[in-house]
C-alpha atoms as one frame of an Amber mdcrd trajectory, in Angstrom:
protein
 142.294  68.699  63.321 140.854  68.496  66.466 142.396  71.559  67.808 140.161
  73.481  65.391 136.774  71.545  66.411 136.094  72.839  69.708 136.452  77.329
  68.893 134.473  76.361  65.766 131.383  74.856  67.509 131.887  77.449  69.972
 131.735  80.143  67.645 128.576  78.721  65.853 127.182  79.029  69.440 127.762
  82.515  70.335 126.823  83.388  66.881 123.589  81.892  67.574 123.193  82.867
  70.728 123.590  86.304  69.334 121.455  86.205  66.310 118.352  84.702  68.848
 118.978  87.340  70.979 118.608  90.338  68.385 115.534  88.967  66.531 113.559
  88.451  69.836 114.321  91.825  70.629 113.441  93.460  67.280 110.196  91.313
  68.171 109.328  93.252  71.139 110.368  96.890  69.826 107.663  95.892  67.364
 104.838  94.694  69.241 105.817  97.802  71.364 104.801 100.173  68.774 101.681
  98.061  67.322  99.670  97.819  70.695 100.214 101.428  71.843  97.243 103.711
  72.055  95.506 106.757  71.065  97.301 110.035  73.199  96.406 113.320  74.088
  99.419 115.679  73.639  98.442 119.139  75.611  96.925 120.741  72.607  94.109
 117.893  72.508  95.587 116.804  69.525  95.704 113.076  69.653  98.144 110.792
  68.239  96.867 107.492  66.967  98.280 103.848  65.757  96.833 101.615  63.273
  94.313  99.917  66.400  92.927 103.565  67.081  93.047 104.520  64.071  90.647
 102.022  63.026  88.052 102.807  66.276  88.436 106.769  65.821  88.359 107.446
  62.141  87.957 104.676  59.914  88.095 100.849  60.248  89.592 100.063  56.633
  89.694  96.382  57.436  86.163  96.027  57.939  85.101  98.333  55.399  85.671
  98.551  51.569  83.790 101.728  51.250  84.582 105.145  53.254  82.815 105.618
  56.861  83.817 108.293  59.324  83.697 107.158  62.638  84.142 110.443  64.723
  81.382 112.371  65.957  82.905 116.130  64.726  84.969 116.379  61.522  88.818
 116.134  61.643  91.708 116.474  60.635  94.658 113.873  60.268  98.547 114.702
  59.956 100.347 112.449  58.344 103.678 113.383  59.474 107.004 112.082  60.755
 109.814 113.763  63.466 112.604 114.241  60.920 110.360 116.067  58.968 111.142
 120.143  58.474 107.399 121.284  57.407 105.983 118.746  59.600 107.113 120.760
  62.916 106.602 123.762  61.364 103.030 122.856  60.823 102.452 120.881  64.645
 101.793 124.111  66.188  99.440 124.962  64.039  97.758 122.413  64.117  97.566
 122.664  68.199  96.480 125.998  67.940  93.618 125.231  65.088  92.535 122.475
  67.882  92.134 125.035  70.688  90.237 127.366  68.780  87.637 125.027  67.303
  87.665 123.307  70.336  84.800 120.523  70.416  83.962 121.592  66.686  86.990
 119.589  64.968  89.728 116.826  66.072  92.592 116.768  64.941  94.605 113.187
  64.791  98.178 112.766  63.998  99.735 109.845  62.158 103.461 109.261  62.949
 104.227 107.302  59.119 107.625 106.122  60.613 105.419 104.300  63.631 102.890
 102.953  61.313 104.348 102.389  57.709 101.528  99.699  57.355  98.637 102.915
  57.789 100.738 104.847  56.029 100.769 102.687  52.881  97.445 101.617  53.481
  96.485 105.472  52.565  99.372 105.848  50.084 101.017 108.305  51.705 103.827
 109.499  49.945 104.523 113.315  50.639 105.387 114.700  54.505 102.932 116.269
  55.483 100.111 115.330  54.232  96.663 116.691  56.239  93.510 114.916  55.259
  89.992 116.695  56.217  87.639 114.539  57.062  83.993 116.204  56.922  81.361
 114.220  58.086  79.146 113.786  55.457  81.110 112.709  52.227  84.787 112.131
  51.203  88.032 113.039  52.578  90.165 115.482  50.710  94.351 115.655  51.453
  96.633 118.595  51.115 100.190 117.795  50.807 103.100 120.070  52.551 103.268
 122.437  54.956 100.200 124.457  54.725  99.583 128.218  56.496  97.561 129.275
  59.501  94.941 131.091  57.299  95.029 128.225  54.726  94.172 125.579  57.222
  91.046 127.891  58.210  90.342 128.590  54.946  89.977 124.745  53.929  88.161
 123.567  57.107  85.624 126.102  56.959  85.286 125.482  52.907  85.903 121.312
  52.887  84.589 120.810  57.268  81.815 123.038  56.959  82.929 123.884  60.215
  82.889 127.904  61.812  84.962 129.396  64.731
């Protein structure tokens, strides 16, 4: 019997040892990706978290009811990297940000980085675009949307002109 004492506690050990060493990392990868912030791809589209989120657009934890905090009206693209429709529609969306330059912002929302945002909004469909005017309530498109769509809906739901 005591042959079999020893390998067993050792065992336990490096099972342990193992087990710690996996969860501390999956702890790191994760406060990683909650304390990143805002960036500026070279479009001047910028990609937010849940933390800019929050100081950019709308601080849902603070408030119950709807209040824009950008200074021109936006877009957001809820989108994530494996998604077809989602590329096609990034360089649109970089090119829609160049030509309204300083009249619109456009945010994107990577759901597979921020599940918790992306539930808090109930996103369900890749991509969904949400235009955020102003004055009044957000309205969201779902799928891949054209070029002369896009301009159709900002100028109709942004109020906004090239």
């Amino acid at each position: 019997m005591r042959k079999f004492k020893y390998p067993l506690i050792i065992g336990i050990l490096l099972i342990s040892a193992v087990t710690y060493a996996l969860t501390s990392q999956e702890s790191s990868i994760e406060i990683e990706t909650t304390t990143a912030s805002a960036s500026d791809d070279a479009g001047g589209v910028i990609h937010l978290n849940a933390q800019s989120f929050k100081q950019y657009v709308f601080d849902y934890e603070k408030n119950q009811t709807w209040k824009y905090e950008g200074k021109v009206p936006a877009i957001l693209d809820f989108y994530a990297d494996w998604c077809g429709p989602c590329k096609m529609l990034s360089p649109v969306l970089q090119e829609l940000q160049k030509e309204y330059d300083g009249k619109i912002q456009v945010y994107k929302i990577n759901t597979d980085k921020e599940r918790e945002l992306a539930s808090t909004f109930g996103i369900r469909s890749l991509p969904t675009i949400v235009f955020v005017p102003l004055e009044g309530d957000p309205q969201a498109a779902m799928g891949f949307r054209p070029k002369t769509d896009m301009e159709t809906m900002i100028k109709e739901i942004l109020k906004v002109e090239k």
